[in-house]
DRENVOLO-821710 format. One record per atom (N, C-alpha, C, CB): x, y, z; residue in one letter; residue number from 1; atom name. Coordinates in pm, whole numbers, padded with zeros to 5 digits. Last residue first. Glycine has a CB too. Layout:
# residues N
+--------+--------+--------+--------+----------+-------+
!     xx !     yy !     zz ! badren ! drendren ! lumro !
+--------+--------+--------+--------+----------+-------+
!      X !      Y !      Z !      A !      NUM !    CA !
...
+--------+--------+--------+--------+----------+-------+
***
This chain:
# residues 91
+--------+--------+--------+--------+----------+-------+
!     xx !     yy !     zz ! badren ! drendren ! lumro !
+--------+--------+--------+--------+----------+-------+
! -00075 ! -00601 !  02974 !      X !       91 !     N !
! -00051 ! -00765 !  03036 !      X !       91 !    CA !
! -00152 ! -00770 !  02843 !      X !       91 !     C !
! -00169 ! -00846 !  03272 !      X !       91 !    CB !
!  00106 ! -00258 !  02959 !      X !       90 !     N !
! -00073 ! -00366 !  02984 !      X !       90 !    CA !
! -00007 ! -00509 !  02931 !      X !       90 !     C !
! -00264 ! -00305 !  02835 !      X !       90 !    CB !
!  00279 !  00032 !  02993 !      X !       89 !     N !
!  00289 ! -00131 !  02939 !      X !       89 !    CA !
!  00141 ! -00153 !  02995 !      X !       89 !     C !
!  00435 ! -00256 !  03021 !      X !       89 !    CB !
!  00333 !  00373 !  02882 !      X !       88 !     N !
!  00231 !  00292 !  02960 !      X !       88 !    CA !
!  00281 !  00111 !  02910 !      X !       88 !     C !
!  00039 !  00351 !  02900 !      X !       88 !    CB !
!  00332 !  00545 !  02711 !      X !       87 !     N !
!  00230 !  00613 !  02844 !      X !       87 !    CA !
!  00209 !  00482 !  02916 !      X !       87 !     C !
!  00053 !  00696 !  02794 !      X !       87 !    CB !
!  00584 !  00707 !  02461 !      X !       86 !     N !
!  00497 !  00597 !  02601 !      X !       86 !    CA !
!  00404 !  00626 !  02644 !      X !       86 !     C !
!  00549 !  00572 !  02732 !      X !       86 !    CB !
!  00433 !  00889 !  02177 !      X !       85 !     N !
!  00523 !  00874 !  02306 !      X !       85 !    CA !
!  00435 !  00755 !  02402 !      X !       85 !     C !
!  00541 !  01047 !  02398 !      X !       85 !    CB !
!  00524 !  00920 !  01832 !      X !       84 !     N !
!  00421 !  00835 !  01922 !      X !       84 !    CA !
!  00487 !  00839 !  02093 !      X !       84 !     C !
!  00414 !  00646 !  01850 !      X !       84 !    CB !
!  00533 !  01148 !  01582 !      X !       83 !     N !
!  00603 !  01119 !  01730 !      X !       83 !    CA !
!  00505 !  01014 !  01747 !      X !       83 !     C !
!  00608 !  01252 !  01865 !      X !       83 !    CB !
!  00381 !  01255 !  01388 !      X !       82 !     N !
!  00514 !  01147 !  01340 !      X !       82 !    CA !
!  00548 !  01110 !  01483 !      X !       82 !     C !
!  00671 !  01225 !  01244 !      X !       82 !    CB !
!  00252 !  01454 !  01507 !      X !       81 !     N !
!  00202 !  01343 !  01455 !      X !       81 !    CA !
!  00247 !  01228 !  01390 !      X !       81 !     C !
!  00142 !  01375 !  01399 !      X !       81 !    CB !
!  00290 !  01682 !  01705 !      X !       80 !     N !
!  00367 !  01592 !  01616 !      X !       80 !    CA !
!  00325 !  01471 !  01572 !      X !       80 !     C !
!  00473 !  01565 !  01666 !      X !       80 !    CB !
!  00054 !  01811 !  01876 !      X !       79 !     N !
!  00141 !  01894 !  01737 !      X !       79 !    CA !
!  00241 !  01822 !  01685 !      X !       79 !     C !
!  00220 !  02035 !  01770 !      X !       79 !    CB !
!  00171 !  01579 !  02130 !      X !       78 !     N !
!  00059 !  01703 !  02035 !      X !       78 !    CA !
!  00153 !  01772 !  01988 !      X !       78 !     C !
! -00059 !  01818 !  02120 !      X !       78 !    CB !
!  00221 !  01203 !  01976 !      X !       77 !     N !
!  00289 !  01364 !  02067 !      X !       77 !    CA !
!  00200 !  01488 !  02052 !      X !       77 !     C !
!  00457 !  01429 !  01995 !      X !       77 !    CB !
! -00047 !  00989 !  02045 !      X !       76 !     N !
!  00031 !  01082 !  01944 !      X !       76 !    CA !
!  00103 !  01186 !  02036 !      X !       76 !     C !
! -00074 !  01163 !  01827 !      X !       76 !    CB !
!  00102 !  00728 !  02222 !      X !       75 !     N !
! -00038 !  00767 !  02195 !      X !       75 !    CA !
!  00093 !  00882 !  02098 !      X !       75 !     C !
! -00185 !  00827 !  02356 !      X !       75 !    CB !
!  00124 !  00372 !  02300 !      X !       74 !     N !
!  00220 !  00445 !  02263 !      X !       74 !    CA !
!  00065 !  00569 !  02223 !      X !       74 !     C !
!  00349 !  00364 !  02128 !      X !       74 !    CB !
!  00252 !  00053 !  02513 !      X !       73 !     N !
!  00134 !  00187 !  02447 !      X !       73 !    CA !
!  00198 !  00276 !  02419 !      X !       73 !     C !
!  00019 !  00260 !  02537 !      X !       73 !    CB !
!  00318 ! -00223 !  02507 !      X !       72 !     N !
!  00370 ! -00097 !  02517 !      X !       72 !    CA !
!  00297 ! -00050 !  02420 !      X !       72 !     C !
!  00513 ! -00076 !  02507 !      X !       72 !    CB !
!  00193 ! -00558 !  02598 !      X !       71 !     N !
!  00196 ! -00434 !  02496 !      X !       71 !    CA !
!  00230 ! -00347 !  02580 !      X !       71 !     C !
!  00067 ! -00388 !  02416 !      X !       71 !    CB !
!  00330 ! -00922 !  02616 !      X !       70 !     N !
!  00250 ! -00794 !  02699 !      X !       70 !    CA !
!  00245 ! -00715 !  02595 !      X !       70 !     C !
!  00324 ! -00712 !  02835 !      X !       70 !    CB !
!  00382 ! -01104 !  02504 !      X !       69 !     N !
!  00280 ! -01097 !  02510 !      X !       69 !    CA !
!  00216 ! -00959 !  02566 !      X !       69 !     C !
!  00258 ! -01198 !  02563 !      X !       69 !    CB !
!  00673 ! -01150 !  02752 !      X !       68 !     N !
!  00597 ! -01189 !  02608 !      X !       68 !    CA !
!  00485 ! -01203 !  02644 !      X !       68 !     C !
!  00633 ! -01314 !  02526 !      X !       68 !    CB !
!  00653 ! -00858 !  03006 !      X !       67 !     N !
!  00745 ! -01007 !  02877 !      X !       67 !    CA !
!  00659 ! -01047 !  02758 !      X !       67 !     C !
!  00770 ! -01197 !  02964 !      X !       67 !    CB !
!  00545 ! -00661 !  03112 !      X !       66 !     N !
!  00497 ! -00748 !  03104 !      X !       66 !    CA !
!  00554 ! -00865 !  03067 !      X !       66 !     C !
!  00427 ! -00720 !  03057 !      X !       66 !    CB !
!  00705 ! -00401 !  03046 !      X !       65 !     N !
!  00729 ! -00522 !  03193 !      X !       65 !    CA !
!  00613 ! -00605 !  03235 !      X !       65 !     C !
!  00764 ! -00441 !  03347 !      X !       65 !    CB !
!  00849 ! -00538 !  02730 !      X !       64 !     N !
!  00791 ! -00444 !  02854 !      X !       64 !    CA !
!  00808 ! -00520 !  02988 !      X !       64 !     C !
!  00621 ! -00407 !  02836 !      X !       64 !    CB !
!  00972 ! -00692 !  02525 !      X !       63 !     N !
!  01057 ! -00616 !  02606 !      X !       63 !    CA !
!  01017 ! -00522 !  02695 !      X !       63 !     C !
!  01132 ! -00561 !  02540 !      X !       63 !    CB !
!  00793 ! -00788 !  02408 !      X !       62 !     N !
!  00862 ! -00882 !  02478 !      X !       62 !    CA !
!  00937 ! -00863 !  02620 !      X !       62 !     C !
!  00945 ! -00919 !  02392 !      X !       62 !    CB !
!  00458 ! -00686 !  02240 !      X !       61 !     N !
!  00665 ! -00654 !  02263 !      X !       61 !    CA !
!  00704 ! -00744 !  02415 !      X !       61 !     C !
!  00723 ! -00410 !  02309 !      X !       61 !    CB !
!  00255 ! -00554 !  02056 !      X !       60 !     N !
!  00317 ! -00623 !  02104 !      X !       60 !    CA !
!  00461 ! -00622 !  02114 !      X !       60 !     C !
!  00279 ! -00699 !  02066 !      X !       60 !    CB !
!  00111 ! -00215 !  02101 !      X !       59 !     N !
!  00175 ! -00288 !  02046 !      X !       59 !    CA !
!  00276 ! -00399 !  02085 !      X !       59 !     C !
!  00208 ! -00223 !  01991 !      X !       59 !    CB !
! -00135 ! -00036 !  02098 !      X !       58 !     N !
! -00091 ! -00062 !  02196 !      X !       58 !    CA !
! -00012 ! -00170 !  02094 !      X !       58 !     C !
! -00184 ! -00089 !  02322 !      X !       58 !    CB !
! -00216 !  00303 !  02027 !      X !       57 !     N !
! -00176 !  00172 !  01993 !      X !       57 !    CA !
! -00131 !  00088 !  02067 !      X !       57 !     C !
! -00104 !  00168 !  01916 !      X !       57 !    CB !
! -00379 !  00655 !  01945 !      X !       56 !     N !
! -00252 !  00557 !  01977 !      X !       56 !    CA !
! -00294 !  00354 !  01958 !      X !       56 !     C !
! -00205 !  00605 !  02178 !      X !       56 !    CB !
! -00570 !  00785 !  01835 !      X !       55 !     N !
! -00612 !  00745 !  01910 !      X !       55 !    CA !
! -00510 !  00639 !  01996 !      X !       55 !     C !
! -00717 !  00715 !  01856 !      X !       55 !    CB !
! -00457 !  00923 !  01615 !      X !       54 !     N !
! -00440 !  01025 !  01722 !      X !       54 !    CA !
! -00497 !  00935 !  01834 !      X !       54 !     C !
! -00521 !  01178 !  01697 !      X !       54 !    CB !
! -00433 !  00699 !  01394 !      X !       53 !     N !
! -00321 !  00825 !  01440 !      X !       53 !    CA !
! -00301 !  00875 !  01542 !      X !       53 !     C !
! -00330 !  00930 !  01393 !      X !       53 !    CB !
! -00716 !  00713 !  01362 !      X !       52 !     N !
! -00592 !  00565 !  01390 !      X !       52 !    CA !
! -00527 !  00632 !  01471 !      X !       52 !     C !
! -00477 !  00493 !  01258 !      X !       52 !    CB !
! -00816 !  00947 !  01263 !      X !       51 !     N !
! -00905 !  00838 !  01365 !      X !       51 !    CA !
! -00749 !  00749 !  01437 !      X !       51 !     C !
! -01047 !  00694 !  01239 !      X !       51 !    CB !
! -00662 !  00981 !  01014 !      X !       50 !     N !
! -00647 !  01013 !  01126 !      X !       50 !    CA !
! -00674 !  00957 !  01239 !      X !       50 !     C !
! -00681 !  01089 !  01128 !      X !       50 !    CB !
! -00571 !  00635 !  00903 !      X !       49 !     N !
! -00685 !  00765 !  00911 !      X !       49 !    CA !
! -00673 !  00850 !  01021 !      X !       49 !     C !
! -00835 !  00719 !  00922 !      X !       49 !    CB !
! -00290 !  00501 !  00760 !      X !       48 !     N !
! -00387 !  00484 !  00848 !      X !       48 !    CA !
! -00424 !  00667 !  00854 !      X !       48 !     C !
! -00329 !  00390 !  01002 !      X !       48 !    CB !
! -00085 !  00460 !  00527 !      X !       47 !     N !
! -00268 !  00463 !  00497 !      X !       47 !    CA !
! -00345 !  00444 !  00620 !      X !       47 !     C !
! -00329 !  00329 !  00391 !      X !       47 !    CB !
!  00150 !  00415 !  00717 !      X !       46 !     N !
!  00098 !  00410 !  00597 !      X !       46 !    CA !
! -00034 !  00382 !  00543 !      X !       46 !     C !
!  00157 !  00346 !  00554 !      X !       46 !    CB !
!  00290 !  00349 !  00934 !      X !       45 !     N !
!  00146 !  00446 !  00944 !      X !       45 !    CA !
!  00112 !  00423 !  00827 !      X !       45 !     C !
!  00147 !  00612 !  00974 !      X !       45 !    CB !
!  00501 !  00164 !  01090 !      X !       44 !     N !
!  00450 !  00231 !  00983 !      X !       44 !    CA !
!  00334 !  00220 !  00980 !      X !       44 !     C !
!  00492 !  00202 !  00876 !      X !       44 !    CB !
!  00732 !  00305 !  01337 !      X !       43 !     N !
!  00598 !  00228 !  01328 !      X !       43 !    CA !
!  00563 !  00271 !  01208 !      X !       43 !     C !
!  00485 !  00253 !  01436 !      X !       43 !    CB !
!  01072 !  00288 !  01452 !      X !       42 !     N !
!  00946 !  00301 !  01335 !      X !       42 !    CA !
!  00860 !  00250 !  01379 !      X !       42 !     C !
!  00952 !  00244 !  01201 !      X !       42 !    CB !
!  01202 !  00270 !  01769 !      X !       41 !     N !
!  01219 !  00218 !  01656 !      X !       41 !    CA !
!  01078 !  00319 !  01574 !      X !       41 !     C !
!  01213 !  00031 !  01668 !      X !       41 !    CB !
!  01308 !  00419 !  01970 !      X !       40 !     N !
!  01372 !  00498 !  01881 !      X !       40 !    CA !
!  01327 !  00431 !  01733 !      X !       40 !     C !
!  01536 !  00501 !  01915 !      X !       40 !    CB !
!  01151 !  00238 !  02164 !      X !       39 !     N !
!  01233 !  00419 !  02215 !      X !       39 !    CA !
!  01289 !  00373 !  02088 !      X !       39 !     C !
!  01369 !  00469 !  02395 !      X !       39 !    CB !
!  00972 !  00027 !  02302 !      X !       38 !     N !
!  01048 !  00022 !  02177 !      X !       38 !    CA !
!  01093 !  00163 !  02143 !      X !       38 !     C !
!  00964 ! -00039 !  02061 !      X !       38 !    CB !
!  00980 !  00077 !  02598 !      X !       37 !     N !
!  01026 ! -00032 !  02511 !      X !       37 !    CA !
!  01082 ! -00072 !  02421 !      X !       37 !     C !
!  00984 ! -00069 !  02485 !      X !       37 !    CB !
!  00960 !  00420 !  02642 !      X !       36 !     N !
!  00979 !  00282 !  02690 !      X !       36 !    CA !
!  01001 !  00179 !  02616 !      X !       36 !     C !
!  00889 !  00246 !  02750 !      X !       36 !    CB !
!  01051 !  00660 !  02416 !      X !       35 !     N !
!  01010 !  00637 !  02542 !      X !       35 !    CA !
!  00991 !  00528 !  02562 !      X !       35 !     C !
!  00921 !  00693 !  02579 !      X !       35 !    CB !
!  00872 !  00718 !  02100 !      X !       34 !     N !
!  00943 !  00823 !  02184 !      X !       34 !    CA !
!  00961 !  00698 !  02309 !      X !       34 !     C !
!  00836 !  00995 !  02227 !      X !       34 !    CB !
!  00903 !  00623 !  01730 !      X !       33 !     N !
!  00839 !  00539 !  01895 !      X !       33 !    CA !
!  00944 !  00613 !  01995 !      X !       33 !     C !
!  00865 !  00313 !  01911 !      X !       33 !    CB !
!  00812 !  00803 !  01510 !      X !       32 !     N !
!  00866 !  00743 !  01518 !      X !       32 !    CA !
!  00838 !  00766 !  01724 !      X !       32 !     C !
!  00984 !  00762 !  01414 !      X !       32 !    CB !
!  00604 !  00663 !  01223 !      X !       31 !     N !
!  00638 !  00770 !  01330 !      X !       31 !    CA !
!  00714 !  00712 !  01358 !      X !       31 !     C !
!  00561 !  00820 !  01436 !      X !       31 !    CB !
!  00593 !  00717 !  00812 !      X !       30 !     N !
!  00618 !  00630 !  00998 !      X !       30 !    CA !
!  00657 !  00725 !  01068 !      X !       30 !     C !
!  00749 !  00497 !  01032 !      X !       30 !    CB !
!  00493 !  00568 !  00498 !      X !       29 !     N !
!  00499 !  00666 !  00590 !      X !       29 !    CA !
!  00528 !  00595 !  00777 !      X !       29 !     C !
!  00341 !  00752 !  00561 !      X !       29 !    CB !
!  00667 !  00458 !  00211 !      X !       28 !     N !
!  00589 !  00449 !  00327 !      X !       28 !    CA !
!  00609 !  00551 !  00436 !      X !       28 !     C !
!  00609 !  00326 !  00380 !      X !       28 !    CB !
!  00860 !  00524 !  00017 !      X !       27 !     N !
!  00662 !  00492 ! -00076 !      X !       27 !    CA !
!  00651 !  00481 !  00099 !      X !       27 !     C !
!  00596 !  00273 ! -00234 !      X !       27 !    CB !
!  01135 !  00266 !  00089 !      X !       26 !     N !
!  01088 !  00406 !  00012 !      X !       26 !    CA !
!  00908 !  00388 !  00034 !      X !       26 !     C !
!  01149 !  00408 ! -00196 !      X !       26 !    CB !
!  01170 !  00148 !  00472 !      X !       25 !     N !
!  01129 !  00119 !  00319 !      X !       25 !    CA !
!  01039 !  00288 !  00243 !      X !       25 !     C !
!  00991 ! -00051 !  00328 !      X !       25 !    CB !
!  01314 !  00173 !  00712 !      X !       24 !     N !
!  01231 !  00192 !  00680 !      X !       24 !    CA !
!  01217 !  00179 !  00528 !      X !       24 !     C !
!  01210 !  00281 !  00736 !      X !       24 !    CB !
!  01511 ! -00167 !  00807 !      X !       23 !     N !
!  01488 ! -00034 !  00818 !      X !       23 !    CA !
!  01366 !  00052 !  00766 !      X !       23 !     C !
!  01586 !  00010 !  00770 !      X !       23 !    CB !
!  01630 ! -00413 !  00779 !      X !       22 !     N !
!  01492 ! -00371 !  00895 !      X !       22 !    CA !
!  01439 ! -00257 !  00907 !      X !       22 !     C !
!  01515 ! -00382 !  01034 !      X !       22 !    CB !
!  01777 ! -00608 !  00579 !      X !       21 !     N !
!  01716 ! -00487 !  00614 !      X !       21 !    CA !
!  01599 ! -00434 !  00669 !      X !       21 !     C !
!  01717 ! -00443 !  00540 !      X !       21 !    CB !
!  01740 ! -00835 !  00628 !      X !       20 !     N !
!  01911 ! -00789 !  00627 !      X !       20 !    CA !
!  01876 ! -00649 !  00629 !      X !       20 !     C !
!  02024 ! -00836 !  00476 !      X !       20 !    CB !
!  01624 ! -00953 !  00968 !      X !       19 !     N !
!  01613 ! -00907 !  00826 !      X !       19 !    CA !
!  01750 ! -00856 !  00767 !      X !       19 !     C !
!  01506 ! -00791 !  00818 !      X !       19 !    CB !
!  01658 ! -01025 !  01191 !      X !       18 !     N !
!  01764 ! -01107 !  01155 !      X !       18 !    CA !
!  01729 ! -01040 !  00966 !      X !       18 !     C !
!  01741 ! -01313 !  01212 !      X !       18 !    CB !
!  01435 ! -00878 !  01347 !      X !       17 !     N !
!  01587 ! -00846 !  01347 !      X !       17 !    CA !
!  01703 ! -00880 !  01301 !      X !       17 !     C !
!  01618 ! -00850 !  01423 !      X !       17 !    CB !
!  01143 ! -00834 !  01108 !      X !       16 !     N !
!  01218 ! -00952 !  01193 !      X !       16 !    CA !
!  01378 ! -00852 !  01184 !      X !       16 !     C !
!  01218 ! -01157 !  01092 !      X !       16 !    CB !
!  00938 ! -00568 !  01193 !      X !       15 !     N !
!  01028 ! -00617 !  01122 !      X !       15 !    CA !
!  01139 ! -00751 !  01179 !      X !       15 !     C !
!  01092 ! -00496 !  01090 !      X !       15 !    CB !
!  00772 ! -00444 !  01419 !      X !       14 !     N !
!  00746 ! -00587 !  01357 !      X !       14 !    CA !
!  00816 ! -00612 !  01244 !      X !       14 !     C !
!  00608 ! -00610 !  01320 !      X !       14 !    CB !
!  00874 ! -00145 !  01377 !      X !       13 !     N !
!  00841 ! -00224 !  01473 !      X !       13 !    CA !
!  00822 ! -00305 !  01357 !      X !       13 !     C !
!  00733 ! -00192 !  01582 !      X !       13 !    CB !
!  01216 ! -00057 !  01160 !      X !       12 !     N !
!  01090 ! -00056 !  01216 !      X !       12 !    CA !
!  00988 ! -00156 !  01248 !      X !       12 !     C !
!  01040 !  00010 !  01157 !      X !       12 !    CB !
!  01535 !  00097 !  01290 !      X !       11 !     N !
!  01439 ! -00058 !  01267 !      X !       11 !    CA !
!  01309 !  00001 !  01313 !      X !       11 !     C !
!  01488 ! -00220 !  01380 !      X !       11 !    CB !
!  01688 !  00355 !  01177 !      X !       10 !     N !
!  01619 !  00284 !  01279 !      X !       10 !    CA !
!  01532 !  00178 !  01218 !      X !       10 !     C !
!  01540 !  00375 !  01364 !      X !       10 !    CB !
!  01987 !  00263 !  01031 !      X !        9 !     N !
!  01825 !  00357 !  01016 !      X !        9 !    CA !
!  01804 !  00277 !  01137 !      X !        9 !     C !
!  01684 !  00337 !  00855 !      X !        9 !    CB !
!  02324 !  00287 !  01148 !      X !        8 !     N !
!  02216 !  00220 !  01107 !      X !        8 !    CA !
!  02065 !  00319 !  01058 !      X !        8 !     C !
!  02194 !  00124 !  01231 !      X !        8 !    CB !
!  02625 !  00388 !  01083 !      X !        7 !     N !
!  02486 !  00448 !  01110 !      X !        7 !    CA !
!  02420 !  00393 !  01058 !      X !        7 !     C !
!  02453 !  00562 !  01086 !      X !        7 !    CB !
!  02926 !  00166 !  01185 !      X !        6 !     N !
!  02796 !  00224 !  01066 !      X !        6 !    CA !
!  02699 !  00325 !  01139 !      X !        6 !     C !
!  02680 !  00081 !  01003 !      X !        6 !    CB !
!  03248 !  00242 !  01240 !      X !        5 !     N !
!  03118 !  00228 !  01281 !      X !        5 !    CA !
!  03027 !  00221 !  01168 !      X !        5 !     C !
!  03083 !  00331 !  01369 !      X !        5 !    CB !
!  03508 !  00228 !  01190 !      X !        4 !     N !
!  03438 !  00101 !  01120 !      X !        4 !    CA !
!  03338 !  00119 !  01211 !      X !        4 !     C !
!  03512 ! -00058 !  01112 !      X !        4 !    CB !
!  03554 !  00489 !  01225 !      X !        3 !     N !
!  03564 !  00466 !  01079 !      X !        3 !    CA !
!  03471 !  00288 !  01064 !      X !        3 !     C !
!  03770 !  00468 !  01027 !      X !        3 !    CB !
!  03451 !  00640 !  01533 !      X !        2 !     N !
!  03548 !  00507 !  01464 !      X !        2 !    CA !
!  03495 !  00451 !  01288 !      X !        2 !     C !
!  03518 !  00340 !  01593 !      X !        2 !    CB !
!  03341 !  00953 !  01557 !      X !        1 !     N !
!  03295 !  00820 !  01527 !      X !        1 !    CA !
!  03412 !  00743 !  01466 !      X !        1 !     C !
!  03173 !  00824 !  01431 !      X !        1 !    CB !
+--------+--------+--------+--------+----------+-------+
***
């Protein structure tokens, strides 16, 4: 690695990109987004119920192949419950 690289955290979803810090914040819990759209960012889970967890999400994003407005789905990895993997864009 070139000395004037950084290692960023990963940005988590619905954080604005112009934040000075987008990253994950102490006290909160997050998976993290396997596979299409949003591939490597956070989602924070924090106080959601299992119920939530395992039933996935569909989450707004710009960057499917829908464009704005569309959602990238995301469901639980089995046996990883910090993972969320693709399965999918919807209009």
């Amino acid at each position: 690695m070139d000395e004037d690289e950084e290692i960023l955290p990963a940005r988590v979803y619905g954080m604005d990109r112009d934040e000075r810090n987008p990253g994950p914040r102490p006290g909160r819990d997050y998976a993290q987004l396997i596979g299409g759209p949003l591939d490597g960012c956070l989602l924070d889970i924090t106080g959601w119920s299992g119920t939530e967890m395992h039933s996935g999400v569909a989450l707004l994003t710009e960057l499917g192949r829908f464009g704005p407005g569309g959602r990238a789905m995301y469901g639980p990895r089995p046996g990883e419950p910090r993972r969320g993997d693709w399965f999918g864009d919807m209009p």
